[in-house]
PLY file of the C-alpha trace (Angstrom):
ply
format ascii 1.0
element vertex 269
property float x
property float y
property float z
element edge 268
property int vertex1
property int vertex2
end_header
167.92 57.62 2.34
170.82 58.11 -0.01
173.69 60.51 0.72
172.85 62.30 -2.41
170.00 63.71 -1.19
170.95 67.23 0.64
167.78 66.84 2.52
165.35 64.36 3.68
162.72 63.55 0.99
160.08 64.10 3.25
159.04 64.67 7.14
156.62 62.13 8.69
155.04 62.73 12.26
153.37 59.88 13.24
150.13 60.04 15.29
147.67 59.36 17.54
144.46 59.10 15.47
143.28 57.20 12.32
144.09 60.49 9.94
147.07 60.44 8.44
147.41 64.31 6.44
149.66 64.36 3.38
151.10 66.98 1.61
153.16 65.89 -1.41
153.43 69.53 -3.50
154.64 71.62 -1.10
158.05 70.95 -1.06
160.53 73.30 -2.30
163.85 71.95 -2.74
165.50 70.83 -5.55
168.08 69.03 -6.48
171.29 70.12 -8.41
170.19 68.87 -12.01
166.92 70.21 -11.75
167.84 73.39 -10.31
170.23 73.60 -13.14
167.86 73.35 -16.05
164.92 75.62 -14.72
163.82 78.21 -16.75
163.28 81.66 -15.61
159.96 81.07 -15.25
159.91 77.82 -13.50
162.95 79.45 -10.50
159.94 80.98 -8.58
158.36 77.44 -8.52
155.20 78.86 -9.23
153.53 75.57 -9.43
154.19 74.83 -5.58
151.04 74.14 -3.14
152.43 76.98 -0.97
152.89 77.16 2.78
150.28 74.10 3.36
152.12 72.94 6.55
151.23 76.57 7.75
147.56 76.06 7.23
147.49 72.83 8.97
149.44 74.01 12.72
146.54 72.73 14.98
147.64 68.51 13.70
150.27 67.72 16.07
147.77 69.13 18.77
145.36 66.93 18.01
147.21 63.73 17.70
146.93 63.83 13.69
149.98 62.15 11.70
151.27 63.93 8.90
153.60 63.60 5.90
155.15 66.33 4.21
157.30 66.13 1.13
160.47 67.90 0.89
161.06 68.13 -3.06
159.06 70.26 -5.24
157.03 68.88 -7.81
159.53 69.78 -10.44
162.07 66.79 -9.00
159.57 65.13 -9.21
155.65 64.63 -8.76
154.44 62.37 -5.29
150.73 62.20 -6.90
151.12 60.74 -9.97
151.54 56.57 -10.55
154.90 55.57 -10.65
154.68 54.36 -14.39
153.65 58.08 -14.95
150.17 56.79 -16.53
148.09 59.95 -16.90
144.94 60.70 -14.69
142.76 63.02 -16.72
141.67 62.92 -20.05
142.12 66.87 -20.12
145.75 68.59 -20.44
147.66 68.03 -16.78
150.90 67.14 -15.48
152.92 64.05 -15.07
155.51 62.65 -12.84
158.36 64.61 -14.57
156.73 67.72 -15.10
157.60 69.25 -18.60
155.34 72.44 -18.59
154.39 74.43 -16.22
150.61 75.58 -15.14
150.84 78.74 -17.43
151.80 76.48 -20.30
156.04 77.13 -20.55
158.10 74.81 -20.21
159.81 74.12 -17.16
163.87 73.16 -18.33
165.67 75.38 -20.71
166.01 73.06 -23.91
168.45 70.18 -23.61
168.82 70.94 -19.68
166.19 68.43 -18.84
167.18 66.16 -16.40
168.48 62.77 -17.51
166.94 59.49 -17.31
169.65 58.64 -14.38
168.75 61.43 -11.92
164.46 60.34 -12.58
165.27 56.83 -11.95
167.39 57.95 -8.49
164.43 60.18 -7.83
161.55 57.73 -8.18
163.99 55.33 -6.43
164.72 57.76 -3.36
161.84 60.28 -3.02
158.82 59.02 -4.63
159.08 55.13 -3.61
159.91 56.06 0.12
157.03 58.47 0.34
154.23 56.39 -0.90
155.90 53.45 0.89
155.68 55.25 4.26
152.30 56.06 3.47
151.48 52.26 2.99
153.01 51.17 6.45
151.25 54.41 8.53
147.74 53.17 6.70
148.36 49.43 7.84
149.24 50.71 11.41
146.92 52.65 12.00
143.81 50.57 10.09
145.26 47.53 12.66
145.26 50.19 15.42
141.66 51.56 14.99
139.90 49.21 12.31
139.83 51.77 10.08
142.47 54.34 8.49
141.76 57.52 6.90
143.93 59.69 4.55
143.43 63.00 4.05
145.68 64.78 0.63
146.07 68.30 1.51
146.66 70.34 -1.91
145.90 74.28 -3.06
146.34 75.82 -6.45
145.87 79.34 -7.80
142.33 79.95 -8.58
142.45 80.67 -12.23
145.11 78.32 -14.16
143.38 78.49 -17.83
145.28 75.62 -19.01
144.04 73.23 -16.37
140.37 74.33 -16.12
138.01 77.43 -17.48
136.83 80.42 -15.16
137.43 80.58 -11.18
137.86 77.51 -8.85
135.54 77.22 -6.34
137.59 77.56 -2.60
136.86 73.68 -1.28
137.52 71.72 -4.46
137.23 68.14 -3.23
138.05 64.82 -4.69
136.75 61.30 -3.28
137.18 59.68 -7.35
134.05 59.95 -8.07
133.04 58.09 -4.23
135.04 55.19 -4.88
137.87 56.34 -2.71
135.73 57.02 0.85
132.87 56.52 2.51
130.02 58.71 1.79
129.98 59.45 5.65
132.87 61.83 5.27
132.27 63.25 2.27
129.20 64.47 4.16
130.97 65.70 7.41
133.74 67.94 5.76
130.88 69.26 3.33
128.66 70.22 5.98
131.20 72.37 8.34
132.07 74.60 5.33
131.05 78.09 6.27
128.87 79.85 3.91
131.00 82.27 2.60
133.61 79.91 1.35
132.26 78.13 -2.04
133.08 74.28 -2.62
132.32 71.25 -5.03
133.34 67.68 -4.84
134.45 65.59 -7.97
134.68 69.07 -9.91
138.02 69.23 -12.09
139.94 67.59 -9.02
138.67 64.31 -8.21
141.72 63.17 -6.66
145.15 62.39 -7.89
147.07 59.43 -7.74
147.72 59.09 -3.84
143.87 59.69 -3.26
142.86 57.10 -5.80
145.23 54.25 -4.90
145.11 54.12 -1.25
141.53 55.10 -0.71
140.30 51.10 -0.75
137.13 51.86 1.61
135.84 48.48 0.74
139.96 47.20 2.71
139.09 49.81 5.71
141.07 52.73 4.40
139.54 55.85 2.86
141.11 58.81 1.12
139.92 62.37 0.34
141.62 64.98 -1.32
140.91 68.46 -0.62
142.75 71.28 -3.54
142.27 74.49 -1.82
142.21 77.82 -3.65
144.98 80.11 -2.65
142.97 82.92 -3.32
141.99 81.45 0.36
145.24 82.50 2.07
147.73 84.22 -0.35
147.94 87.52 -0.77
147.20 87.90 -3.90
148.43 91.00 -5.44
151.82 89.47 -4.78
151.09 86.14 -6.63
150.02 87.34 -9.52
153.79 88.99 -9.85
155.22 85.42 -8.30
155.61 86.32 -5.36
154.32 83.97 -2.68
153.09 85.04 0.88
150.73 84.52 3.68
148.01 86.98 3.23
147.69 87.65 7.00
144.57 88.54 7.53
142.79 85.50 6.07
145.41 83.44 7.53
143.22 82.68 10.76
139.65 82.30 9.33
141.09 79.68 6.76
143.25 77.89 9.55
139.85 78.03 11.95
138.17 76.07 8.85
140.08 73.80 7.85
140.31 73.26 11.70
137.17 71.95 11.48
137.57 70.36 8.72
140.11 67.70 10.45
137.84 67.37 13.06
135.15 66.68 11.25
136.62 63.73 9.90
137.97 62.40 13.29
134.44 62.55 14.53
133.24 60.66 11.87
132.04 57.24 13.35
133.28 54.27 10.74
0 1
1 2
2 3
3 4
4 5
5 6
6 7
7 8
8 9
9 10
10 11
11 12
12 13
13 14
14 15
15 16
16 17
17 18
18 19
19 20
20 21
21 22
22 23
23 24
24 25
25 26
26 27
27 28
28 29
29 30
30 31
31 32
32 33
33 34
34 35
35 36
36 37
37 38
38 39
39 40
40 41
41 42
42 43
43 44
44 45
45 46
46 47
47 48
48 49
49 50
50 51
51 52
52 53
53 54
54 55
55 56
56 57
57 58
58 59
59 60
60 61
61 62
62 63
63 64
64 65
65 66
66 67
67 68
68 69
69 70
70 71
71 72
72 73
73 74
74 75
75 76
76 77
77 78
78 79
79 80
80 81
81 82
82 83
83 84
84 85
85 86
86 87
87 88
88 89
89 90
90 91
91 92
92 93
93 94
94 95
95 96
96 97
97 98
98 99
99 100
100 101
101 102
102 103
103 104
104 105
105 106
106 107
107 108
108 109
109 110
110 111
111 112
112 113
113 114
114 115
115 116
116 117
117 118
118 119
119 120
120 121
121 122
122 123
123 124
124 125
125 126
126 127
127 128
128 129
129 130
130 131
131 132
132 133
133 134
134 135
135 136
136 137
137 138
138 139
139 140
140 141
141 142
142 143
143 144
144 145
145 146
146 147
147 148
148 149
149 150
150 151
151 152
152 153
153 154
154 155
155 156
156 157
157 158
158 159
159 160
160 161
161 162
162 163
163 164
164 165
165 166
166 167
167 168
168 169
169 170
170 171
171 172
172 173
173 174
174 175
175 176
176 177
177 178
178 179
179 180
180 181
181 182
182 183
183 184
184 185
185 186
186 187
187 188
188 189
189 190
190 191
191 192
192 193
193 194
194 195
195 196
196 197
197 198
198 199
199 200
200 201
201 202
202 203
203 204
204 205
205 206
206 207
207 208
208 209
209 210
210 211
211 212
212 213
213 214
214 215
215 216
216 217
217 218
218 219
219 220
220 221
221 222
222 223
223 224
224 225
225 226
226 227
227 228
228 229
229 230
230 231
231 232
232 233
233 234
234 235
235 236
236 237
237 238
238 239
239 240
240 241
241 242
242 243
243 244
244 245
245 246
246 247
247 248
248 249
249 250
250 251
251 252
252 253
253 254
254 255
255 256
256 257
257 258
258 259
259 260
260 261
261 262
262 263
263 264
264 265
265 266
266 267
267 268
């Protein structure tokens, strides 16, 4: 980890079970050049997978290893490819994001960062995260035969520029079925309670991390789940960017996605 970091890329907990959880976009810190060059718009972060480590507090009680990222996706983005190829045909974001969800950009004109500080940040955020990733999939495919990631991800439920109309709550992404067995696309589909609405391989089949480690055919399998916030923000405050727990949905969505996880740990492979 390089001294020029102020903080830890990322925090990694390892486990006890053959799910590792990742959460690459809900980091919040930035670095000095970035922070520098952020428009008005982009100082809320409003592009942030907010409070996801808050929605997940029942993993460490079950044994269930996670990895948490640190930096917000405006240093730079943990679930696109390295070489910043893009993933959907249809207007997204890449690894350096230049515009934010709502379509502005995200650096004040000729504040961008340079080509330096991306280099030091692919170097000593992005490589170490998916690299850690890597070594906790080998470990735990050698411990258990098997290895199973699980990309934990929300988003507001009406970005026009990304997709038309409402998301569903449960958007989730297995790249088309290439990245998991069908077996647990099944289980986390079928403890969904009614009154929450999902799809799988709707706008988000999975981003990068989903679609490069899940090798089901190698043992390890990936699923991505992008979670409507309308889920557990309160919403009358994000719509004026301003982000917090909407406390009384707080419980039912942490009691689903509850059983969620352990649907996919009691998923025989």
């Amino acid at each position: 980890m390089s001294a020029a970091l102020k903080t830890p890329a990322f925090h990694f907990q390892q486990g006890e079970t053959p799910l590792l959880v990742s959460m690459p976009h809900s980091g919040t810190q930035l670095t000095d050049d970035v922070n520098a060059g952020l428009t008005g718009d982009a100082q809320c972060l409003p592009d942030t997978d907010w409070f996801i480590p808050e929605l997940y507090p029942f993993l460490e009680t079950l044994g269930v290893g996670v990895i948490q990222a640190n930096y917000s996706r405006f240093v730079i983005d943990l679930n696109r490819p390295y070489d910043d190829k893009p993933l959907y045909q249809t207007k997204t974001t890449g690894l350096f994001p230049d515009i934010l969800f709502a379509d502005q950009p995200v650096f004040q004109s000729g504040h961008e960062p340079s080509a330096e500080h991306r280099q030091f940040c692919k170097d000593h955020i992005w490589r170490p995260y998916h690299d850690t990733i890597t070594q906790e999939l080998a470990r735990l495919k050698d411990k258990f035969g098997y290895a199973i990631l699980f990309d934990a991800h929300s988003i507001a439920a009406q970005v026009p520029m990304l997709f038309e109309g409402t998301l569903p709550d449960f958007n989730w992404g297995t790249n088309e079925g290439l990245s998991c067995d069908e077996r647990i696309r099944h289980a986390v589909n079928q403890v969904i309670e009614p009154h929450y609405s999902q799809v799988t391989n709707g706008r988000f089949k999975g981003g990068y991390i989903t679609r490069h480690f899940g090798q089901p055919e190698q043992g390890i399998h990936a699923i991505q789940l992008e979670l409507s916030q309308a889920t557990y923000l309160d919403t009358d405050k994000a719509a004026h960017h301003e982000y917090a727990l909407d406390q009384n949905k707080l419980p039912h969505i942490q009691n689903q996605l509850q059983k969620v996880i352990g649907a996919i740990l009691a998923t025989k492979l």
